[in-house]
Structure formats: C-alpha cells, structure tokens
C-alpha positions as CSV (number, residue, x, y, z in Angstrom):
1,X,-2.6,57.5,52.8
2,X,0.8,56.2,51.8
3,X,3.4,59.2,52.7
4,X,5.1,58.6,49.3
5,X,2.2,59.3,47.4
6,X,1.5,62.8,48.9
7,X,1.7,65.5,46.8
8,X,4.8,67.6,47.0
9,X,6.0,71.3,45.8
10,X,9.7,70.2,46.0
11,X,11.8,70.8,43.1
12,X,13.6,67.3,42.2
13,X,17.7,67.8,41.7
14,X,18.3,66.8,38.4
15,X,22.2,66.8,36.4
16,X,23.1,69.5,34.3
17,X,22.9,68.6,30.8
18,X,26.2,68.4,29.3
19,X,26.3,71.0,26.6
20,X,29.3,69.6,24.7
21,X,30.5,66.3,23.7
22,X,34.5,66.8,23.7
23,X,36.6,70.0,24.4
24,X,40.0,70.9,23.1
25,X,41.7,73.1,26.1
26,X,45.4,74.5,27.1
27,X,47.2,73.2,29.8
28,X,50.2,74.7,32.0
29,X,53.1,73.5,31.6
30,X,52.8,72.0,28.1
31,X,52.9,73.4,24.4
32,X,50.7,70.5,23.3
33,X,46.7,71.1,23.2
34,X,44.7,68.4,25.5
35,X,41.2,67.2,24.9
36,X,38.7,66.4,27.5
37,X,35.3,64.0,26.3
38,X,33.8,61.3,28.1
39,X,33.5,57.6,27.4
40,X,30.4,55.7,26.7
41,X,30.0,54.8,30.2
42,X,30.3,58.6,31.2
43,X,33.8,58.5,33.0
44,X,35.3,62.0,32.0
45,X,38.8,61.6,30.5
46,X,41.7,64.0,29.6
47,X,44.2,63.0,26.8
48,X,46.8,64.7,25.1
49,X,46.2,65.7,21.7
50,X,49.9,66.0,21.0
51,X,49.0,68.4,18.6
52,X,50.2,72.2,19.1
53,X,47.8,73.3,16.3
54,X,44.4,73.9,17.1
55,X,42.8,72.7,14.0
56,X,45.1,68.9,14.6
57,X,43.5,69.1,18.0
58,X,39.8,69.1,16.5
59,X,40.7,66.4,14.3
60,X,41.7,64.1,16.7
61,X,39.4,65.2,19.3
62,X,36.5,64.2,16.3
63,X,38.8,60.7,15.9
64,X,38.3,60.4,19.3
65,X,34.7,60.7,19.6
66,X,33.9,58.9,16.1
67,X,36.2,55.9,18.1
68,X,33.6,56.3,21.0
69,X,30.7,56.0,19.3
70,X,31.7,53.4,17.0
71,X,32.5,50.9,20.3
72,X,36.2,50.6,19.1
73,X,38.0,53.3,21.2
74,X,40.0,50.3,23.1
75,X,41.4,49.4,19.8
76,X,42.6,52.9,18.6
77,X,44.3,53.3,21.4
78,X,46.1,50.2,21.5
79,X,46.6,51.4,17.9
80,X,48.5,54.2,19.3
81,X,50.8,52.4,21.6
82,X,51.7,49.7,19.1
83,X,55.1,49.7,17.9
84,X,55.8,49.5,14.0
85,X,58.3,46.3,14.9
86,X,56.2,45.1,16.4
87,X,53.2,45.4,13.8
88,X,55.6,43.9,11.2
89,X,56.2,40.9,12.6
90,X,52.7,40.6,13.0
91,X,51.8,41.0,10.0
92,X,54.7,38.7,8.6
93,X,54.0,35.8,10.8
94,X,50.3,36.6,9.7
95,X,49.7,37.9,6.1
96,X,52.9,36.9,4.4
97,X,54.2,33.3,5.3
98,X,52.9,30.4,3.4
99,X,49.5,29.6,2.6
100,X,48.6,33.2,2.9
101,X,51.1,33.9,0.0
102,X,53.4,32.4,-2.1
103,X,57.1,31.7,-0.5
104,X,58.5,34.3,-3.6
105,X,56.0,37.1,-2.2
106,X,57.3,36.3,1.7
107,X,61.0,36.7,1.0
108,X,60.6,40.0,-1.1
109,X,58.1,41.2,2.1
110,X,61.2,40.3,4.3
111,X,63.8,41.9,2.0
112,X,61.7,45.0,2.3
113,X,60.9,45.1,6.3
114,X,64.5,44.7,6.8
115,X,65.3,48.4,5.5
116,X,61.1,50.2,7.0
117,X,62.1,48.2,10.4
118,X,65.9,50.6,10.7
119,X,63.6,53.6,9.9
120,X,60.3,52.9,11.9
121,X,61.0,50.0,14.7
122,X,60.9,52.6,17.6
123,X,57.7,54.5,16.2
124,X,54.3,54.5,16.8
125,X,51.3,53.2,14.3
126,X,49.5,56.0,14.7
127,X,52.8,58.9,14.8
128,X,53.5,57.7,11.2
129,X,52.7,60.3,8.9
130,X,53.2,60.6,4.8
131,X,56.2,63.3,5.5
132,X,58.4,60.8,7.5
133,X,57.2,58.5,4.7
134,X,58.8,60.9,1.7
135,X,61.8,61.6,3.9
136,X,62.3,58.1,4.0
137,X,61.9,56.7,0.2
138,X,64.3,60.5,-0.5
139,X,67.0,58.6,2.0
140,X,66.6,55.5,0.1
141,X,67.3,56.6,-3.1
142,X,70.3,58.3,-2.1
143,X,71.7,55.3,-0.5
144,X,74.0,52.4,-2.5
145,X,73.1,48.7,-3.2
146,X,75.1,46.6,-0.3
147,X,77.0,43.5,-1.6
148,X,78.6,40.5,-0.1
149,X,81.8,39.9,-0.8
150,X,84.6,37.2,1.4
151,X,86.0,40.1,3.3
152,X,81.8,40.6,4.2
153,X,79.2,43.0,3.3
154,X,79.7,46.4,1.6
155,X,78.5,49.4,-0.7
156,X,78.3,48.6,-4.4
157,X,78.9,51.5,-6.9
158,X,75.4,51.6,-7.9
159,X,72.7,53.6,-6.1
160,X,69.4,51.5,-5.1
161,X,66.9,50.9,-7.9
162,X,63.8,53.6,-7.8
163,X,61.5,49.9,-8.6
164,X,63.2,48.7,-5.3
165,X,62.3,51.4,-3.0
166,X,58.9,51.6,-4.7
167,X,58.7,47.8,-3.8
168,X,59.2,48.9,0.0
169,X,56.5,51.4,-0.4
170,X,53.5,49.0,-1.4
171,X,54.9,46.7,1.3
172,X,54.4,49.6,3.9
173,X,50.7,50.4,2.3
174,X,49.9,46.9,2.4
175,X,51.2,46.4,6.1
176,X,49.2,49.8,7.2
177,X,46.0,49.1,4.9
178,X,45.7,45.7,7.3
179,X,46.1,48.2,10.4
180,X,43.5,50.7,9.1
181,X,40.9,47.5,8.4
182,X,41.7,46.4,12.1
183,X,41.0,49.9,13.4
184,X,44.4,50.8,14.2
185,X,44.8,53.8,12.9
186,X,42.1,55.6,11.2
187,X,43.7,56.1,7.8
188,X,46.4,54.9,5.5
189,X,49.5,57.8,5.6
190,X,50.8,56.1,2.6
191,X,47.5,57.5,0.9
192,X,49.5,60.9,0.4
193,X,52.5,60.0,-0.3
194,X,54.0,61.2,-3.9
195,X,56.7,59.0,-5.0
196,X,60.5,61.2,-5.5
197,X,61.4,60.0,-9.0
198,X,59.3,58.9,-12.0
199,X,59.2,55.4,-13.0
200,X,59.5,54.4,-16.8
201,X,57.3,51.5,-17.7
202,X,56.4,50.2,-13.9
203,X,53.3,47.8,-14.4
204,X,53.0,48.3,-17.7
205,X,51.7,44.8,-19.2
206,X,52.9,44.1,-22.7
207,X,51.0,43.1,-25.6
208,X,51.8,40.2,-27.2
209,X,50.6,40.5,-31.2
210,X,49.7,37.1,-32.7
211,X,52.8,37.2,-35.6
212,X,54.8,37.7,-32.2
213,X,53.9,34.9,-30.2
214,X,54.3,32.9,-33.4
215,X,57.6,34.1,-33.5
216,X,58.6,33.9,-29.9
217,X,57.0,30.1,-30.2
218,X,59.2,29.5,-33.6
219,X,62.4,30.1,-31.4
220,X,60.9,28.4,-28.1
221,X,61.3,25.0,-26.6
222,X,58.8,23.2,-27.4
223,X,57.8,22.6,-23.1
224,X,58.0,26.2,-23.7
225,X,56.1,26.7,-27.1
226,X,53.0,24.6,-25.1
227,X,53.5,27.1,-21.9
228,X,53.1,30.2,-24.0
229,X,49.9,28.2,-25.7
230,X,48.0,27.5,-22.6
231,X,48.7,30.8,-20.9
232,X,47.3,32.9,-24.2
233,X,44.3,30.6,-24.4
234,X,43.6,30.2,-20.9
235,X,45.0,33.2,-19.1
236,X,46.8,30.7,-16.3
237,X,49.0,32.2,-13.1
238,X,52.6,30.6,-14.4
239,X,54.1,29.3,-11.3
240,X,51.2,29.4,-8.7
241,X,48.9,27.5,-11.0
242,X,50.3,26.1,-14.2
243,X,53.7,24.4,-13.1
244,X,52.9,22.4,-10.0
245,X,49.8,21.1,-12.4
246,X,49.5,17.0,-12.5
247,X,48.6,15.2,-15.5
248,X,45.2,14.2,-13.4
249,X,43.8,18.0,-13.4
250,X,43.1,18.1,-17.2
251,X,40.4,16.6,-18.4
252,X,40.7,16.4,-22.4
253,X,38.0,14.7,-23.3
254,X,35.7,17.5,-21.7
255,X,37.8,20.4,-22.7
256,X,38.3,21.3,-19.0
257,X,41.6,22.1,-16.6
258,X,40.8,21.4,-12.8
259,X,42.9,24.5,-10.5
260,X,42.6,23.1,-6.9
261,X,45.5,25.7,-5.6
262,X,45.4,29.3,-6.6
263,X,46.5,32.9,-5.5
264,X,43.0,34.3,-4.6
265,X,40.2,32.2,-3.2
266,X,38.6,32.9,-6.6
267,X,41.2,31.2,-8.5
268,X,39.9,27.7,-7.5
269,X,37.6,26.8,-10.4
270,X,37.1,24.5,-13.1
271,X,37.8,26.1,-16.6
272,X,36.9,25.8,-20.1
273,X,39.6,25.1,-23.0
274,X,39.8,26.2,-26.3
275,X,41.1,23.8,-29.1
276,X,44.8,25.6,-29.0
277,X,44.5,24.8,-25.5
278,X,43.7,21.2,-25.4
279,X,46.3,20.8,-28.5
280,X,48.8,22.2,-26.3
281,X,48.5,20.6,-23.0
282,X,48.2,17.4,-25.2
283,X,51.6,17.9,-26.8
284,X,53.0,18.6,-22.8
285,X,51.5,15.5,-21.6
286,X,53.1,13.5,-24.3
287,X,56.2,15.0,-23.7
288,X,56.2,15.0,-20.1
289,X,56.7,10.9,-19.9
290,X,55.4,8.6,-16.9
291,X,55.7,11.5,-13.9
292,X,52.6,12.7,-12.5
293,X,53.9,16.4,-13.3
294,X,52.7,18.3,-16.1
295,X,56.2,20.1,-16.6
296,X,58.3,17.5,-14.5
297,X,61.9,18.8,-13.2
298,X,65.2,18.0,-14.7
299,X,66.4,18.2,-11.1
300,X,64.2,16.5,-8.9
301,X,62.2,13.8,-10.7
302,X,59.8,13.9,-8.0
303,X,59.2,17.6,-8.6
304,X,58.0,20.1,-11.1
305,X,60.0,23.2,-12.8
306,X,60.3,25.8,-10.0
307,X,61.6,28.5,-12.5
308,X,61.7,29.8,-16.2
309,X,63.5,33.2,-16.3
310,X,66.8,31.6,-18.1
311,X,64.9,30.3,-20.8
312,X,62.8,32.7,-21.1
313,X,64.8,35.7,-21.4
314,X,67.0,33.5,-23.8
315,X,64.2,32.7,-26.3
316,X,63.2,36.5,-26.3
317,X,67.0,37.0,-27.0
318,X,66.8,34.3,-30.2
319,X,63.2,35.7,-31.1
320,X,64.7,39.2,-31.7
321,X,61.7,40.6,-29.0
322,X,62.5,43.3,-26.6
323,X,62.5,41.5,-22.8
324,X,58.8,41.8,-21.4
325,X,57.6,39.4,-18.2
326,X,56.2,36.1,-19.1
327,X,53.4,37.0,-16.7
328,X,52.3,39.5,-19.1
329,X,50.8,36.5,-21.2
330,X,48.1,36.4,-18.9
331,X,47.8,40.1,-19.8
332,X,47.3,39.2,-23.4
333,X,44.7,36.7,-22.8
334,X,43.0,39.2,-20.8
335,X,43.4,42.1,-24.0
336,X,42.0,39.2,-26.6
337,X,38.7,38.1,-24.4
338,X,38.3,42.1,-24.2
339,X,39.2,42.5,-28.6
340,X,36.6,39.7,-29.5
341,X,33.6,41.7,-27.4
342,X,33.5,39.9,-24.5
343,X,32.0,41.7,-21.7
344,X,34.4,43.2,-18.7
345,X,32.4,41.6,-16.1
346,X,32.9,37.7,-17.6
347,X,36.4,38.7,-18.8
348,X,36.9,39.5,-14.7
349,X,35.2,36.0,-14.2
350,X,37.3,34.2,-16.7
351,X,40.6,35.8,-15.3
352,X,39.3,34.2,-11.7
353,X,40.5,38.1,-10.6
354,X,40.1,38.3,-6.2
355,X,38.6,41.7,-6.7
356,X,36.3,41.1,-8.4
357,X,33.5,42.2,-5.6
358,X,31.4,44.1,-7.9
359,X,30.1,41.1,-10.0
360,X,29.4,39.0,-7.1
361,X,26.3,40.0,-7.0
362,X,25.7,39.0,-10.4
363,X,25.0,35.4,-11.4
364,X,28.2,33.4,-11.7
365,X,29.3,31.9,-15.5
366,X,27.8,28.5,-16.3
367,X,30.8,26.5,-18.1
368,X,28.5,26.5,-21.3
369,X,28.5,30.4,-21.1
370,X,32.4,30.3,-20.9
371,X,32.8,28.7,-23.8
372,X,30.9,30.7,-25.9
373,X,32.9,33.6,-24.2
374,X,36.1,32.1,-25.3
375,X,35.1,31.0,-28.9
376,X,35.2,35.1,-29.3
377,X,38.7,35.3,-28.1
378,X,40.0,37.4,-30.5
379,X,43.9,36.2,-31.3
380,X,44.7,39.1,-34.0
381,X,43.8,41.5,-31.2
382,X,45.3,45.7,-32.1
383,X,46.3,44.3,-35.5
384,X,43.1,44.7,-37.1
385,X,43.6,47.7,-40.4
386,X,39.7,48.3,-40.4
387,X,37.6,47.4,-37.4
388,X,33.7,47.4,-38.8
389,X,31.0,47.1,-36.0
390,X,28.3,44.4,-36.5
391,X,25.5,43.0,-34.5
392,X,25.7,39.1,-33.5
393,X,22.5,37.5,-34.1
394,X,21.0,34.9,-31.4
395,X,19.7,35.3,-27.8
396,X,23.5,34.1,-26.6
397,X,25.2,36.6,-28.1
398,X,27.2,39.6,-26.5
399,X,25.8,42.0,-28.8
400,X,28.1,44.1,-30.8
401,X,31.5,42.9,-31.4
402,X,34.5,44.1,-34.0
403,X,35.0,42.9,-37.1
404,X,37.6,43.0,-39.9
C-alpha cells in the first residue's frame, strides 16, 4: 500500500483566517492615525492615513480598500504623489492645445493656470481639499488687476473681476474632473466649493424677440445682417463653425450646410436649411466675391474674419439694445425649435450638443425628419398675447404645439 494513502489522525496546519480586511491603528511617535490592509496578492502593508481624526482615517482606509479591489491602487497612489504643476502641464499639453480646443479656449486656460500654479505648484492631487480652494478664490478677490506699463508690470486700481476668478475656478474643476476620470483622486474638491460673492447675470443667455433682431438687422451690416440670419435659423457655433466656412460647404440647391470642423465630435454633421437660411447665405455668397471664404478677411485675402466684437457691440450701440453675446443667437434658435413644439431630445439633436448621451440610444434624425422639425421653428417665440393648445394632425407630427 502506498504510504501516502494511509489513513492518518493528524490534524493538518491550516492559516488563520483573517478576520478583518483593513485596520486603522495608533502609532508612537506620531499624531497621525496609520492603517494596516493587505494588497491583492496578500503582502501586509502599513500607510499613513495622515488623518488625526478617526472617522478621516476610516474613509481613507475604505478608499484604500475600494482602490484594491477595483485593480487601480497603483494609480491612486501615484495620484497622491503627483504634483499639481505638474498635473497642469499635463493637462495643458493634453486637453487644451489645439485640436483638443480652440486656440481662444487655450490662452484663457493658460491665463488662468498662471495664478492656481503660485497657489498649488508644490501640492499634492490628492491634499487639495475645497477649504484651500475658498481660501484661495477669498485671496483672489481681494487682490488688484496687474497692468503693463514702460516702466513694467504693476497693480491697477481696480480689484480682479468676480467672472475672472470664477473663470479660474471651472478651469480647476475641469483640470481635477480629468484627474478623478483617470483615478487620481477619488473625487472632485471643487464639488464643495461655494463661490465668495454672487454673480449678476453669469451664463445667462439672452433672448432675442423677433421685432429685435429686425431691429438689430435694420442697423447691421449687411455681412452682418446675413450672420445674425443664419445663426437664428440654423443655430451655428460663430467662429468655430460659421466663419472659417467655404463657399463649397453649402449646398443651395438641396437646402443643406456641410460642418466638416466642429467643437464636439457631434458637431460634424450635415444640416438642414430653412428658406431665411438659404436667402441669407445666398446674399453672403454674392457679396463675398471670387474667394473661397464665406466671410473673406479685409486683412488677409487668403483668410476669413477672425473676429466680430467691434461691430458687434457697435450695431447693438446704433440699434438702441442693451449689449448681450452674439453667441447667445444660437441660444435663441435653441428657445424657437423649443416655442414651435419641437421635442427636447431633437432640439439637442439639431443643436449637434456633445452631451447629449441620453438620446444616443435613440434613433438618430433622418434629414427629412429635420426639416419638418425646423418648419415649426417658431420666430415670434415669448411674444405670443394668447397661447391656445391644439393637436397637429398626421402620423409626422409632434403632437401638441402652441398656437396664437
């Protein structure tokens, strides 16, 4: 008989079973609680919580362990050993520059790292918390705006904007929202952040009534008169889509605009015009000459306009209309698709919005469908005295829409 098969009374040694996953536990010497867990391959390790609060120290410990288990412990701690200069230029050389976004979006990403990286160069990803966050946007707004002048740079009389520090702060929450997605940190501090001071009117898009574009257009040039047109009618992006657009992308006889270059991946589509839209972009063409430019530069003759705040601002100024953005147009179009009962899922489709997640799921817009969605763009939009609710015949129809 084989001597390993003979039975035997003795008691196999077996290992304890480990009755806790992760300890928090004083050590000598230190005011700080540590933690002790193990990894995934069983090696017992002992960190620092850096935490003299019990309760921080079982939140971290949990972080810890949650890290483990989700196979990305390597990367939270690299997390907590990455410096914040460090981060930003990563993320500028990453997620600002040129194709990511447009050169306008870079420099005011720059302007704003210049002032978080004299705050937050020497600290930590993961030691940033909202407090420093608050102390820091208090300190801003207490500072003054620095000017240039021959003798070099110095303090202006007037303190720094509230809209400018609030600028640094969604530059921060976008730079940390990319570290949270990369598991960097586990969570946004910017989330509890309450901003010092209240800001009047801060991305509030205006309205634009249709007496008041037909105003605004009455005291307009007419390059600008067919701008204003084609932005209401087709809700365009001003300078990332509709001035660098060639002659070649517009397609009159079909009724359709080509965007091969847009701000979100979602923005490249073909899109359906209205009548006011082809009548427009007709007019430009015409008036644009032999260049392959749609709105062809004064400047450059191989280039397109680069800029319209002077002349806009101006023909508000003529018009008699309180300032408001011109990108608020695009706002407008928006306000009318929504006025003539079109539904918010196509009016997201028709905007070409990036976030727009939900109604990917959904089926996306035949160009037939979009024009019937725009031939209930609604152009007299809040001006309406009585608004009567009637049902639209006809297996195409959105349903219920308003009525004067």
């Amino acid at each position: 008989m084989n001597p390993s098969a003979r039975h035997s009374n003795r008691r196999w040694r077996t290992g304890r079973p480990i009755e806790h996953d992760g300890t928090v536990f004083r050590r000598r010497g230190t005011k700080f609680w540590w933690m002790r867990y193990r990894e995934r391959d069983g090696t017992l390790r002992r960190e620092s919580t850096f935490a003299d609060d019990w309760q921080e120290a079982q939140k971290k410990l949990r972080e810890r362990l949650q890290a483990r288990d989700g196979n990305i412990l390597q990367i939270v701690r690299q997390g907590e050993s990455l410096f914040f200069g460090k981060w930003t230029e990563f993320f500028m050389e990453n997620y600002s520059n040129p194709p990511f976004r447009t050169i306008r979006t870079h420099l005011a990403n720059l302007r704003a790292v210049k002032h978080l990286n004299r705050a937050f160069t020497a600290r930590t990803l993961a030691s940033l918390t909202a407090d420093d966050i608050e102390l820091y946007l208090r300190d801003r707004l207490r500072q003054r705006i620095r000017i240039k002048t021959r003798l070099g740079c110095g303090e202006g009389r007037r303190m720094v904007k509230p809209t400018t520090v609030h600028q640094e702060l969604r530059v921060l929450r976008r730079m940390l929202n990319v570290a949270v997605r990369k598991k960097l940190i586990p969570s946004n501090p910017c989330s509890g952040v309450e901003f010092p001071v209240a800001l009047k009117g801060l991305f509030r898009p205006h309205y634009v009534s249709w007496s008041e574009q037909q105003r605004i257009e009455a005291h307009a040039p007419e390059y600008l008169r067919n701008i204003i047109r084609i932005i209401t009618e087709t809700g365009l992006r001003v300078y990332k889509e509709l001035l660098p657009m060639k002659k070649e992308q517009v397609d009159c006889l079909n009724k359709t605009v080509w965007i091969p270059d847009s701000k979100t991946p979602n923005g490249v589509a073909e899109l359906p015009l209205t009548d006011l839209a082809i009548q427009a972009f007709g007019n430009q063409i015409f008036l644009a000459g032999t260049g392959q430019y749609l709105f062809p530069s004064d400047l450059n003759l191989d280039g397109h306009q680069r800029s319209l705040r002077t002349v806009w601002r101006l023909t508000l100024k003529r018009a008699g209309v309180s300032y408001f953005r011109l990108y608020d147009l695009r706002s407008t179009y928006a306000t009318r698709l929504s006025a003539g009962g079109v539904a918010d899922e196509w009016v997201t489709q028709l905007l070409r919005q990036g976030e727009s997640q939900v109604f990917k799921k959904y089926s996306q817009m035949k160009l037939q469908m979009q024009r019937e969605a725009l031939a209930k763009l609604n152009r007299h939009a809040n001006e309406m005295s009585d608004l009567v609710a009637r049902s639209v015949p006809g297996p195409l129809s959105f349903g219920t829409v308003l009525t004067q």
